[in-house]
C-alpha positions in Angstrom: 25.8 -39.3 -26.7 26.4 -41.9 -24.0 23.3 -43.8 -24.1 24.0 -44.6 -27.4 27.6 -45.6 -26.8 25.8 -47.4 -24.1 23.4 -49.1 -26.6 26.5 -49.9 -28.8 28.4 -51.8 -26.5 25.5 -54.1 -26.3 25.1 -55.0 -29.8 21.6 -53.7 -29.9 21.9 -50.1 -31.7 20.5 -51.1 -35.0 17.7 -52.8 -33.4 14.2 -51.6 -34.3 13.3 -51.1 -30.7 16.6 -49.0 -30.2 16.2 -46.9 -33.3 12.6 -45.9 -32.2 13.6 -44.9 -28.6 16.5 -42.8 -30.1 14.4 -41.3 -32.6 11.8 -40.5 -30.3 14.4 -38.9 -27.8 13.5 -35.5 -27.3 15.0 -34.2 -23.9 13.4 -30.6 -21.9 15.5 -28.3 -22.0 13.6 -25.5 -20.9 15.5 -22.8 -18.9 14.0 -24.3 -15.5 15.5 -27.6 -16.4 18.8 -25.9 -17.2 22.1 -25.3 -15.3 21.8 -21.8 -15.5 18.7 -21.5 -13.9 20.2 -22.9 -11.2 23.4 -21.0 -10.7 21.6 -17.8 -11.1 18.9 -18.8 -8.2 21.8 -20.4 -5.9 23.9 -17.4 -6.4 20.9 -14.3 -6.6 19.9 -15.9 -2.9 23.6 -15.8 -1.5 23.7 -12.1 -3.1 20.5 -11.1 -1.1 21.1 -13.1 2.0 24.8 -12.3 2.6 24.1 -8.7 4.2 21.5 -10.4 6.2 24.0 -12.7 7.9 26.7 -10.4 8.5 24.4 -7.8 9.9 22.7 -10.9 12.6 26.5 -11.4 13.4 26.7 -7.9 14.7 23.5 -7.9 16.7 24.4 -10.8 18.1 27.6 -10.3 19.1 26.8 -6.4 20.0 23.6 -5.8 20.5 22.7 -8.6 22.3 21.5 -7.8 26.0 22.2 -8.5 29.4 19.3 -10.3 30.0 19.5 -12.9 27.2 23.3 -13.3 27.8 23.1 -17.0 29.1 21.6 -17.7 25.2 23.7 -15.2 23.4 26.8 -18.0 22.4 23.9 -20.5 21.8 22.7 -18.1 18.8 25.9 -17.1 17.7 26.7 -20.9 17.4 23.4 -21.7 15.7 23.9 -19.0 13.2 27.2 -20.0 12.2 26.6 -23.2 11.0 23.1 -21.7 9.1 25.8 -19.6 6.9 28.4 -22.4 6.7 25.0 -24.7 5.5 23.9 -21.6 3.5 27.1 -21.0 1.5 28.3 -24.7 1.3 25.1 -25.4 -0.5 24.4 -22.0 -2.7 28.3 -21.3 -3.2 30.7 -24.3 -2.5 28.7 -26.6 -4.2 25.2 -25.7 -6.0 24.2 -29.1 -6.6 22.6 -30.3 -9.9 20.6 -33.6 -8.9 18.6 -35.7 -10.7 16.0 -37.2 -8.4 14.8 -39.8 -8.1 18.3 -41.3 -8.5 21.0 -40.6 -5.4 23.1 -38.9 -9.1 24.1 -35.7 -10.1 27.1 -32.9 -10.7 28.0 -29.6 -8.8 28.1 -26.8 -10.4 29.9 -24.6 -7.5 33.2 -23.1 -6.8 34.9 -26.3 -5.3 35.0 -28.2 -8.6 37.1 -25.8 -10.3 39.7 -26.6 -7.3 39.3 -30.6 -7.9 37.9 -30.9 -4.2 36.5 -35.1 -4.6 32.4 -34.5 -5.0 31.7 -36.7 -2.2 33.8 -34.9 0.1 31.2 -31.9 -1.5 28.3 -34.3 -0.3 29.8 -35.3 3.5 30.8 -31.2 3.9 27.0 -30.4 3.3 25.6 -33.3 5.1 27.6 -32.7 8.0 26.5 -28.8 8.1 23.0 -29.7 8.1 23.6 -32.3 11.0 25.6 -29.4 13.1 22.9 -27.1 12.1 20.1 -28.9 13.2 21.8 -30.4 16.3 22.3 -26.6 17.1 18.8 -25.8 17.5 18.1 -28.9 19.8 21.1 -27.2 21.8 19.5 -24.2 22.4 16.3 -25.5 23.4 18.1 -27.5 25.4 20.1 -24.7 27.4 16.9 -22.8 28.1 15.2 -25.7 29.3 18.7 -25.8 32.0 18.6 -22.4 32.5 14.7 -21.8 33.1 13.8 -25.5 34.5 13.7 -27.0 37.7 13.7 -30.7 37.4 14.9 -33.8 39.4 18.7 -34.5 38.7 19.3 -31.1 37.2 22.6 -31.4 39.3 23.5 -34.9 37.9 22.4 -33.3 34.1 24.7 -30.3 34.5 27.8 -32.6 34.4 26.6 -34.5 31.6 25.4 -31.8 29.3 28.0 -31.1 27.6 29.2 -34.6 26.7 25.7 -34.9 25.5 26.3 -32.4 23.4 29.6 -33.1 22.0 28.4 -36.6 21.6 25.1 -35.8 19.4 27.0 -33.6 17.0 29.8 -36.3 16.6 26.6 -38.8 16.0 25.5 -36.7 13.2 28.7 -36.0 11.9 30.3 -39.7 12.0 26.7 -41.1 10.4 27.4 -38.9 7.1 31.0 -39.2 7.1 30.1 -42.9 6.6 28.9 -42.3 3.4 32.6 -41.9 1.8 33.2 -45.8 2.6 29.9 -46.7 0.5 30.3 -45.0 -2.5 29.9 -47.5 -5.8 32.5 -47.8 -8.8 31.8 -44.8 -10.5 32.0 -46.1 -14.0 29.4 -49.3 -13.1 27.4 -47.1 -11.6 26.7 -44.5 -14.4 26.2 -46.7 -16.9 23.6 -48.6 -14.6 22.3 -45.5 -13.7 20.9 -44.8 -17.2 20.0 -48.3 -17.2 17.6 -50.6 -15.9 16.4 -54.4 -16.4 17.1 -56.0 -19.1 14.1 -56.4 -21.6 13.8 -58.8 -24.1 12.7 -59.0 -27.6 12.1 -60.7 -30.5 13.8 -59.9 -34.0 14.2 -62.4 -36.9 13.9 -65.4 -34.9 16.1 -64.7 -32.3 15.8 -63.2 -29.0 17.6 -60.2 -27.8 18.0 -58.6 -24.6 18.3 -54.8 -24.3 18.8 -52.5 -21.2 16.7 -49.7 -21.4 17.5 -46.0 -19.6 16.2 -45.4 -15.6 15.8 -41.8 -16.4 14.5 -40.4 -19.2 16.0 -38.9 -22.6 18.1 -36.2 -20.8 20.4 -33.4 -22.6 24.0 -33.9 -23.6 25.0 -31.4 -21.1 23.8 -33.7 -18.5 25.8 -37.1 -20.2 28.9 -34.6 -20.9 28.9 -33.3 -17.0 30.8 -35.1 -14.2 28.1 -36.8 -12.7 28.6 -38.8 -9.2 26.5 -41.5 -8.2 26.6 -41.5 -4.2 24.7 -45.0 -4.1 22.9 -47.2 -6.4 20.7 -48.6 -3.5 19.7 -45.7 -0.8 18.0 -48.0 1.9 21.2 -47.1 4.0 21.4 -43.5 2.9 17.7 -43.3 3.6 17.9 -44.6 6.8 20.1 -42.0 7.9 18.5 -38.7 7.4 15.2 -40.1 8.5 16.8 -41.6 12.1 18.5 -38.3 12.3 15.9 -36.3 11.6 13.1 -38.2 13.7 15.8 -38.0 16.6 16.4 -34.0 16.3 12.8 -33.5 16.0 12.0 -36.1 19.3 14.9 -34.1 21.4 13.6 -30.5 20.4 9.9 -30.9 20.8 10.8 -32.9 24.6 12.7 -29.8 25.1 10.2 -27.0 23.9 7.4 -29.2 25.9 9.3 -29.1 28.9 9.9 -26.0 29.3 6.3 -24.7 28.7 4.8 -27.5 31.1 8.0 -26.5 33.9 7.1 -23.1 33.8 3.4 -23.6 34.1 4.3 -26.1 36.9 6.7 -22.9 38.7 3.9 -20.2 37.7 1.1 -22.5 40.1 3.8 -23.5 42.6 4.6 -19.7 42.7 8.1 -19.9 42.3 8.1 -17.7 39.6 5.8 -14.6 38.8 3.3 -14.0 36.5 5.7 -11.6 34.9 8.5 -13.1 34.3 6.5 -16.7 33.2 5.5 -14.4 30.1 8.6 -13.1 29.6 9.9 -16.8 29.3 7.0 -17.8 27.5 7.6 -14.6 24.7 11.3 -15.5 24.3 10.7 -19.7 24.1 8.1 -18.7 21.4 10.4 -16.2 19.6 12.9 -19.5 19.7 10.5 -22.2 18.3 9.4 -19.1 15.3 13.2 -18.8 14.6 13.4 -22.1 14.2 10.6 -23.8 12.7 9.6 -20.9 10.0 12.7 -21.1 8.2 12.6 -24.9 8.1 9.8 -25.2 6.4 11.9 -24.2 3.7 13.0 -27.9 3.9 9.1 -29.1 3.9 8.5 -28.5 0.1 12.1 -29.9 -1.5 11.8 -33.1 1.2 8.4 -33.8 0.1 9.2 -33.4 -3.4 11.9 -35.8 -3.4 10.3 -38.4 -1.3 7.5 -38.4 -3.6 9.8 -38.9 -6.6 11.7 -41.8 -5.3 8.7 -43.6 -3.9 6.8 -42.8 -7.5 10.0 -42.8 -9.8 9.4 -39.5 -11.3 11.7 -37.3 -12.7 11.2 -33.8 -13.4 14.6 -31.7 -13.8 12.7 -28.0 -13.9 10.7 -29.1 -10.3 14.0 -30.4 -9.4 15.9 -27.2 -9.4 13.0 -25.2 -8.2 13.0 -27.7 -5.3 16.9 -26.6 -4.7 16.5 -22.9 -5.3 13.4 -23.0 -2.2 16.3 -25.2 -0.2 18.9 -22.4 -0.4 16.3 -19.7 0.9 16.6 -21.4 4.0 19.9 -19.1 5.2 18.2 -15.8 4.4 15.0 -16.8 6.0 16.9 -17.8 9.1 18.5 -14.3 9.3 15.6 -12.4 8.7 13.4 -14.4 11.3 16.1 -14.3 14.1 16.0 -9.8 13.4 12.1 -9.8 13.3 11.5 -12.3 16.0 13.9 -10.8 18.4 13.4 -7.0 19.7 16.8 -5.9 19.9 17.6 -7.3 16.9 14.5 -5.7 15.0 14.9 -2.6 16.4 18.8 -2.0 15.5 17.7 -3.5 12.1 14.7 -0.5 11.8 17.6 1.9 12.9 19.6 1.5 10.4 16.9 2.0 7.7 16.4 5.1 9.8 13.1 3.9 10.4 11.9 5.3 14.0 11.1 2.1 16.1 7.7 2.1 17.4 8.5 2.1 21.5 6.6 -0.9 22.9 4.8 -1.2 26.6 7.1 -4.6 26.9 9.8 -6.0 25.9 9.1 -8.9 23.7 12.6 -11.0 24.6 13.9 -10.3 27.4 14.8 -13.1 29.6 15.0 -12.7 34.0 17.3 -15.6 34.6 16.4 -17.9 37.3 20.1 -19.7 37.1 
């Protein structure tokens, strides 16, 4: 095993305190804490979830109506980068971490092409950034579309460079993470390594490095494990600035257009009826987009408490991952039930009869 070649090097592995930590070494290896567990979740979910995303790619791109037109490319972009995040994480990749350290090995199809793991890491990052920023983007072209506000001319020139300029912020933040990664073979063996302790034996004192993580499998020392940082301040510091930023631009957006169309309902610039028709299809927007990320809620919260508490846990670890990758098939099947047209060519082709409603739920009078 490594951590005794580890123990070797160091002149300690006939040590009393070396022998009892060896001897007492006895990893999990329960199927939750295995490999296999996790290939079978990542790749049952992309099984269930892929008819799910080809089947919102034709109701978007078919059955999408006149009146939401204006947002129709706005969900077609958002749900292409869901898929590419979807199947870059459960496919291209499938991820084996061990948190609380920034260490791990992927288990998907890229490694058997020799594709460089942290190009793995920056290709899912960055899909995550573009699908995130994506949502802010259509929040943000209904609030154009629907909102009267002062400088809307000024804002329509400028729009799309803010656009183009918040994905590249996204993307360029993770792509920096290729010109931080650590020397891969210091970094492994300091990995399973932490402060040196010292001892007394006959006399004389030693010092011994004992393991960060626990006793772990061999399948876990044998894999090709990549250490993306040994300290994650910076790393850190990235998804949480990104993410506070995404989440300050969507609420301002969501906000505004609630408290614009109130504002046009009492200044009678818009009618009662089509003020609830916005109002159905901005809430249809924020359930499309919120319910499916709080797939993220339980993994993020996990692995924040881990760092912050040091605890490792391989079997919550890839239950953690497997509830991440639900996150594409959730998306899909929010976006058909949240969305009338949608739902009901979904109910046709189960041949169930569509229950004909007094009003439709999404559709969108234009006011640009």
């Amino acid at each position: 095993m490594l951590e005794k070649s580890i123990f070797a090097s160091l002149g300690v592995s006939h040590s009393p305190l070396f022998s009892a930590m060896t001897n007492s070494c006895i990893p999990s290896t329960g199927y939750f804490h295995s490999p296999s567990f996790l290939s079978f979740a990542l790749h049952a979910n992309t099984t269930i979830s892929t008819p799910m995303h080809f089947f919102e790619f034709y109701c978007i791109i078919r059955k999408t109506p006149d009146q939401m037109k204006s947002a129709k490319w706005y969900l077609l972009n958002l749900h292409i980068w869901i898929v590419a995040f979807d199947y870059s994480f459960s496919i291209l990749t499938a991820p084996f971490l061990l948190i609380p350290r920034f260490v791990g090995f992927p288990l998907g199809v890229l490694r058997h092409f020799g594709v460089p793991i942290i190009v793995q890491v920056v290709m899912v990052c960055v899909f995550l950034s573009n699908m995130l920023v994506s949502i802010a983007v259509l929040f943000e072209s209904r609030f154009y579309s629907i909102c009267n506000f002062p400088g809307k001319q000024y804002w329509a020139r400028y729009r799309r460079i803010w656009m183009l300029l918040f994905y590249l912020a996204g993307c360029l933040s993770f792509i920096s993470f290729t010109f931080l990664v650590p020397d891969q073979e210091v970094a492994k063996k300091n990995m399973f390594m932490v402060s040196l302790y010292e001892f007394k034996s006959h006399g004389s004192t030693l010092e011994l490095s004992l393991q960060r993580l626990p006793c772990l499998p061999d399948y876990i020392y044998q894999a090709d494990n990549f250490v993306l940082t040994e300290n994650i301040t910076y790393h850190l510091s990235i998804f949480v600035i990104f993410f506070i930023t995404f989440g300050v631009k969507t609420i301002s957006f969501v906000f505004g257009l609630f408290w614009n169309a109130v504002r046009q309902l009492k200044d009678r610039t818009m009618s009662q009826k089509t003020f609830h028709l916005h109002k159905t299809f901005v809430i249809a927007l924020v359930i499309q987009g919120s319910v499916p990320l709080f797939t993220f809620a339980f993994p993020v919260v996990y692995a924040w408490i881990a760092v912050l508490l040091d605890y490792y846990n391989q079997a919550f670890i890839n239950i953690a991952v497997a509830v991440l990758s639900m996150h594409g098939f959730l998306s899909s099947l929010v976006m058909i039930c949240v969305h009338y047209p949608y739902r009901k060519s979904f109910l046709d082709l189960l041949g169930v009869n569509s229950v004909r409603y007094q009003r439709n739920a999404v559709a969108v009078i234009e006011n640009s």
